[in-house]
C-alpha positions in Angstrom: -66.5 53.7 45.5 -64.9 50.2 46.8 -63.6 50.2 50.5 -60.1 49.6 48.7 -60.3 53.1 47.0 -61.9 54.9 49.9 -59.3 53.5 52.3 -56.0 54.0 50.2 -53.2 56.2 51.9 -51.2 58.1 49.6 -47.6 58.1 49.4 -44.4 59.7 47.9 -43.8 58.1 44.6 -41.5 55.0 45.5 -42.7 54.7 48.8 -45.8 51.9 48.1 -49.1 52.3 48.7 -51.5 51.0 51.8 -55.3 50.2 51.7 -57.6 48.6 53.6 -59.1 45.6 52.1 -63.1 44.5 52.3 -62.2 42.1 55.2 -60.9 44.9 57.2 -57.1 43.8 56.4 -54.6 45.7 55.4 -52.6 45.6 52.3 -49.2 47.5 51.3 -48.2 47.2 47.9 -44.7 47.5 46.4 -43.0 47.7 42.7 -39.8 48.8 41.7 -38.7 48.6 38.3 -37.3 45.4 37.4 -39.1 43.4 40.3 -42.3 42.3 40.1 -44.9 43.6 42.0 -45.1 42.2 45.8 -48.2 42.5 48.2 -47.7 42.3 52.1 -50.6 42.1 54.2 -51.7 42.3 58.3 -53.9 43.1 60.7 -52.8 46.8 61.1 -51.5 49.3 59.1 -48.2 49.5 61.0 -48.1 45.6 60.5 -48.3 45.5 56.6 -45.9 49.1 56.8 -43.1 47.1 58.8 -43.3 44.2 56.1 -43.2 46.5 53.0 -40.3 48.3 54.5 -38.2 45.3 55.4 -39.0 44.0 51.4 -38.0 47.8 50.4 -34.6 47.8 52.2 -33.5 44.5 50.8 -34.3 45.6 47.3 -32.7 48.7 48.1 -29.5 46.9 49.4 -29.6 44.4 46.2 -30.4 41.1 49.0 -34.0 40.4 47.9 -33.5 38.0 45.3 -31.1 35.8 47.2 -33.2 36.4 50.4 -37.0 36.5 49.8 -37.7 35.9 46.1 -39.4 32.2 45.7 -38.6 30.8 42.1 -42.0 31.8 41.1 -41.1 35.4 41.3 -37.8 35.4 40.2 -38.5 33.8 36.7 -40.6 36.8 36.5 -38.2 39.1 36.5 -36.1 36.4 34.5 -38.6 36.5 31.9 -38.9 40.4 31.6 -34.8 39.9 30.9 -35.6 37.9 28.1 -38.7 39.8 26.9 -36.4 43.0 26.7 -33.9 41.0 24.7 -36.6 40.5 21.8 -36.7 44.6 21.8 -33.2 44.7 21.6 -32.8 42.2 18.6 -30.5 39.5 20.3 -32.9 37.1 20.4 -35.9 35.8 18.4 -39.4 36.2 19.8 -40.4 32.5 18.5 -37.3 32.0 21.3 -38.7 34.1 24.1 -41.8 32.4 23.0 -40.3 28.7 23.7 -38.6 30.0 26.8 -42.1 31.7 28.2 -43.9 28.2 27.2 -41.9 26.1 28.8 -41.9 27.6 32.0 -45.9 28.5 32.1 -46.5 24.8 30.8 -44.0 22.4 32.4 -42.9 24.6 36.0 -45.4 27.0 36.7 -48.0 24.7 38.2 -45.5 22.4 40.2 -44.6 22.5 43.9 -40.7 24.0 43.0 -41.5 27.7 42.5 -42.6 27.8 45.7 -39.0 27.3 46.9 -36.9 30.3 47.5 -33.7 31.2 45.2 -31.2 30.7 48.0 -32.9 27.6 49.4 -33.1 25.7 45.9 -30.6 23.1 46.0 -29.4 20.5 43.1 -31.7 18.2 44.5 -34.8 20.2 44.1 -34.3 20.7 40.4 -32.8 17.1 39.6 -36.1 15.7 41.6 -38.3 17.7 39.1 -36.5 16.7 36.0 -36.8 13.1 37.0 -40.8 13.2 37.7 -41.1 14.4 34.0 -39.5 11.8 32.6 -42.8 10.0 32.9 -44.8 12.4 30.9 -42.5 14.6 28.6 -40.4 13.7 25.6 -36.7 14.3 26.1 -36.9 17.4 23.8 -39.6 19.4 26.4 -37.4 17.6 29.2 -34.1 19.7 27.6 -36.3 22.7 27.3 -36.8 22.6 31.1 -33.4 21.6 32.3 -32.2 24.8 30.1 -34.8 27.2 31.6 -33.1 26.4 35.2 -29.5 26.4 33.8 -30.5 30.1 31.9 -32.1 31.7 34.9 -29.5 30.9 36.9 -26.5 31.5 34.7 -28.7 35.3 34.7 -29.0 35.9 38.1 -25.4 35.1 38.5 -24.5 37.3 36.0 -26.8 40.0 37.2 -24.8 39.4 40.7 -27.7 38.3 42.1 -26.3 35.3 43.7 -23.2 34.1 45.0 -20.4 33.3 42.7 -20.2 30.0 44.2 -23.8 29.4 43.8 -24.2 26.5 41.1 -27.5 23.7 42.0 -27.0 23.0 38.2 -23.8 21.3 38.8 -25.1 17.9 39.5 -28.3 17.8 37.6 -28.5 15.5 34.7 -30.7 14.7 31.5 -32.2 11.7 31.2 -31.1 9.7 27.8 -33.3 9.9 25.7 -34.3 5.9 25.4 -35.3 6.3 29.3 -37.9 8.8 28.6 -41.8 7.8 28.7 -42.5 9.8 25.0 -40.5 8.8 22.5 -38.8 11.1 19.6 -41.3 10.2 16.5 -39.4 8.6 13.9 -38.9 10.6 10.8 -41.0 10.5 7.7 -40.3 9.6 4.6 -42.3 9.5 1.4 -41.8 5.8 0.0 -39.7 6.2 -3.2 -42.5 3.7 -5.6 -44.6 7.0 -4.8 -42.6 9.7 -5.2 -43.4 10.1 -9.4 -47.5 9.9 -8.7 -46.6 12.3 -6.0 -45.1 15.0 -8.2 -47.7 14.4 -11.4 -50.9 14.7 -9.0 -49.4 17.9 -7.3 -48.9 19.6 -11.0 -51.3 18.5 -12.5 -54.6 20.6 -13.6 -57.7 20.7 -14.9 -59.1 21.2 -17.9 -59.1 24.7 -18.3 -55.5 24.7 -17.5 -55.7 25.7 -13.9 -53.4 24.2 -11.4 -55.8 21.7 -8.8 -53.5 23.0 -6.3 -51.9 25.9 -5.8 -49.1 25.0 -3.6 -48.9 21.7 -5.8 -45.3 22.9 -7.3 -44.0 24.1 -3.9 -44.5 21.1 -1.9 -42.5 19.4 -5.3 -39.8 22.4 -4.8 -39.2 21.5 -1.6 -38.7 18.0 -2.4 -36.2 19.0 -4.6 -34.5 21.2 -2.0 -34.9 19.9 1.2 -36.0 24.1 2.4 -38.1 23.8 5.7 -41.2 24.7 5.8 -41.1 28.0 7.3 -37.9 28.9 4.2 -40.4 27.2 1.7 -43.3 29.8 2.4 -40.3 33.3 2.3 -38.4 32.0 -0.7 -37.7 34.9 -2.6 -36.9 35.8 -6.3 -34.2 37.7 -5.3 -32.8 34.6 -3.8 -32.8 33.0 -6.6 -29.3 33.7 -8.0 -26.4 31.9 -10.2 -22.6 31.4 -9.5 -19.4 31.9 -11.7 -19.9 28.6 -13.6 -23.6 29.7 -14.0 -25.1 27.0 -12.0 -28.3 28.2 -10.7 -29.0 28.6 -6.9 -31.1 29.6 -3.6 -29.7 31.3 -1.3 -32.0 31.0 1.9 -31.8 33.9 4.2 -35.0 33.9 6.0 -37.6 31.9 7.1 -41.6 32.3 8.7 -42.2 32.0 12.4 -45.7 31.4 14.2 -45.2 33.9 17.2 -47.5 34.4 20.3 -49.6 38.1 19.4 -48.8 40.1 22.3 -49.9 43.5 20.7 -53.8 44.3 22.0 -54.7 45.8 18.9 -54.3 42.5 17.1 -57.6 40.3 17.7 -55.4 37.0 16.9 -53.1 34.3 19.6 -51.0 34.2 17.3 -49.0 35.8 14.2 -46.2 35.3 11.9 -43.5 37.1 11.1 -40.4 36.8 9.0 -36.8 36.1 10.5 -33.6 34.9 10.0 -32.9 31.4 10.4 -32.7 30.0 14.0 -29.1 28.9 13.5 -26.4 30.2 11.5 -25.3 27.6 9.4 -28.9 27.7 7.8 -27.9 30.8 5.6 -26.9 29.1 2.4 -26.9 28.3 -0.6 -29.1 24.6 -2.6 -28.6 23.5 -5.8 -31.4 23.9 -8.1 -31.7 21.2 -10.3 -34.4 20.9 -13.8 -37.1 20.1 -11.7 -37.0 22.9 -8.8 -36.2 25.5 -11.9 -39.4 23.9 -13.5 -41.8 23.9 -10.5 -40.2 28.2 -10.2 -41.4 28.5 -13.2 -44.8 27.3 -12.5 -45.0 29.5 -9.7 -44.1 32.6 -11.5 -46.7 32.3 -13.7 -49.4 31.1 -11.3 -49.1 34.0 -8.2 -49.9 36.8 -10.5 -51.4 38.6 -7.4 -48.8 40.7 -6.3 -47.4 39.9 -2.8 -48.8 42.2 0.2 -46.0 41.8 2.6 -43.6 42.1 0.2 -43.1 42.0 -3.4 -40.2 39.8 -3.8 -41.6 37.1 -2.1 -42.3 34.5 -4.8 -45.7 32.3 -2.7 -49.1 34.2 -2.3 -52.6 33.2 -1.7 -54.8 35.0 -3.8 -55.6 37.6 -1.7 -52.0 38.4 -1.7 -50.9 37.1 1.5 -48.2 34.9 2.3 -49.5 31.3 3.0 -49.2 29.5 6.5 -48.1 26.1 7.5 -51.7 25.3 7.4 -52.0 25.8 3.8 -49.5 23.6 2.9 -50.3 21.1 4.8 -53.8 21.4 3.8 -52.8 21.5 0.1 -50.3 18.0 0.9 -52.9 15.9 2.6 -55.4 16.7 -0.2 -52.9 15.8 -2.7 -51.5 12.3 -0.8 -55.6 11.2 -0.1 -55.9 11.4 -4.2 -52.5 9.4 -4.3 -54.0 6.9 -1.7 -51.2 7.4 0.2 -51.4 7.8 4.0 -50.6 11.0 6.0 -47.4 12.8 6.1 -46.4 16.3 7.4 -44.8 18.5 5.7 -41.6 17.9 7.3 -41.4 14.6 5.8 -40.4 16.1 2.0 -37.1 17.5 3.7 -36.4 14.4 5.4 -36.9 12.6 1.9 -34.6 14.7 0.1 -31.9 14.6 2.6 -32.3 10.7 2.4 -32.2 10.8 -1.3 -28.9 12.4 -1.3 -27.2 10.4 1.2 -28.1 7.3 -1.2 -25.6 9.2 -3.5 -22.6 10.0 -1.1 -19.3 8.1 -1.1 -17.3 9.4 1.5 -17.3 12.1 4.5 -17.2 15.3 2.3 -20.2 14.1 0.6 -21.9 13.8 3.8 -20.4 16.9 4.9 -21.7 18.5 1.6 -25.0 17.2 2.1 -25.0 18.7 5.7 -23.9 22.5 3.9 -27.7 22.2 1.5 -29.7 20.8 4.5 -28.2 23.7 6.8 -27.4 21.2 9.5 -24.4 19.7 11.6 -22.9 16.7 9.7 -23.3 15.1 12.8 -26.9 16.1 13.0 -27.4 14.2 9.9 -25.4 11.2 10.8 -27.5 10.7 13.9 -30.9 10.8 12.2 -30.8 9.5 8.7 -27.3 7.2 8.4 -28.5 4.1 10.6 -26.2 0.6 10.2 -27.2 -2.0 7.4 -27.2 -5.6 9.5 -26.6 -7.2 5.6 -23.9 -4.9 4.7 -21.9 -5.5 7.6 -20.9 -9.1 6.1 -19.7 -8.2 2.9 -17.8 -5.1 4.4 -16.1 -7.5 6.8 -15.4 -10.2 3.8 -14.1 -7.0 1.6 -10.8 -6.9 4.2 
């Protein structure tokens, strides 16, 4: 038996327990529901008593976040907020799982969660966004300067700070050109490739067998512009026709990579299916010959039946749904035999969005193209329309 066990005092429940420590130090410890657990310590058990009590009566009198909580400790009991959201369905767990990363990767090893709620100024925050403007791209930068603005707009909605209470207030981003890590460029396949492309992914051997599996998915998705994650969970009952009998997809869901927080599971990680992140991603695409053709060649290649659920049209032939991984895999292989250089996955969405642009006339094709990408129009604007120097003549000379 430990001197820690031997020495503990038992208490009402509520009331904390005390021990003496190894050293010969006492130690109270304190948890209420909602708060995370906090340790006092001194010389005498009267000492570490009058410390837990003081703690106790703040909580108590709703004080000790505004008081006595460094930011440390009260993105802990931000965090159990947001972990509780995920139970109750209003957010995603790939969120909580973005929220969680950010602030374990980007503030829990800095010098600013040492600094007390009610002591952390504009300043404090606007000094830590700056120093990662050195080291971050301006998308992890974001991530951070939303962490602060959530956990405060929480704790003020929580009524755990003043109403006045606002460091956010004069905190700014960074533009994104002053940032050390630039926002890659996007990819897209060149079009003198795109045919060799589509006949070495459906193309097959000798006994008839596709060479690769995912071959007419990765060419479906070029055809559709679906993410990657709405590729892998299309689903034949998503596959639909409207009133003029034009044939459709209507995307509903999509795969997410979350963080495995059940013991039982031996894995970091898991995936699990989800409606899209944003709204506007519900909709319907066009299929056109080629995206019906490629269907086609997927319904008669997954014969195994789906394990996690029937409908879903992509399986591995163990019946599982395939991961990111496997497409990727299944693209580089395919581009090395093209003797074309590497692309993710990403980059057939970005080449179908830039293939339909080439065909727009005015705003409500751009619009349009905007509804079947399931993006802002001014989303697509920003990162695919981009000036032509030449062009800029003859439009003038046109007046």
């Amino acid at each position: 038996m430990s001197n820690e066990t031997a020495c503990v005092t038992r208490r009402a429940k509520g009331d904390g327990t005390i021990f003496q420590n190894k050293k010969g130090r006492w130690i109270a410890r304190y948890k209420r529901k909602g708060f995370p657990p906090k340790e006092f310590s001194g010389k005498t058990m009267a000492e570490a008593q009058a410390k837990m009590d003081e703690y106790k009566f703040l909580v108590l009198s709703g004080n000790i976040v505004n008081h006595l909580l460094p930011l440390e400790e009260y993105a802990v009991k931000f965090l159990n907020y947001k972990s509780k959201q995920v139970k109750r369905g209003t957010i995603k767990q790939a969120t909580y799982d973005r929220i969680e990363a950010t602030y374990e990767n980007q503030i829990h090893d800095n010098p600013i969660v040492k600094i007390l709620m009610c002591n952390l100024t504009g300043k404090d925050i606007q000094d830590f966004i700056d120093d990662l403007q050195d080291k971050y791209s301006y998308s992890t930068i974001k991530k951070c300067y939303e962490f602060f603005s959530a956990l405060i707009t929480y704790g003020l909605d929580d009524g755990d700070f003043p109403k006045d209470y606002n460091p956010m207030k004069t905190v700014e981003l960074p533009s994104e050109d002053s940032v050390a890590v630039k926002t890659k460029e996007i990819e897209i396949l060149p079009t003198e490739d795109l045919e060799l492309f589509k006949k070495i992914a459906l193309s097959r051997n000798s006994a008839g067998k596709l060479n690769y599996r995912f071959g007419p998915a990765l060419v479906f998705a070029l055809n559709t512009g679906v993410r990657e994650g709405e590729l892998i969970t299309i689903s034949k009952n998503g596959i639909m026709v409207d009133k003029n009998n034009h044939p459709y997809l209507h995307i509903s869901e999509t795969i997410s990579r979350v963080k495995n927080r059940d013991p039982k599971i031996n894995r970091k990680y898991v995936h699990i299916v989800t409606p899209p992140k944003y709204p506007r991603s519900v909709r319907n695409i066009p299929l056109n010959p080629e995206a019906l053709h490629c269907l086609k060649i997927m319904d008669m290649t997954y014969t195994e039946r789906n394990l996690v659920r029937s409908d879903f049209i992509l399986t591995t032939d163990t019946g599982n749904l395939p991961t990111a991984r496997h497409m990727q895999d299944t693209f580089d292989r395919i581009l090395k035999v093209c003797n074309m250089q590497h692309y993710g996955t990403h980059s057939l969405r970005h080449t179908f969005a830039t293939k339909l642009l080439e065909k727009t006339k005015n705003l409500r094709d751009i619009k349009t193209v905007a509804a079947i990408m399931g993006d802002d129009y001014k989303v697509i604007i920003k990162t695919y329309l981009h000036p032509d120097e030449d062009n800029k003549y003859d439009l003038v000379a046109s007046l």
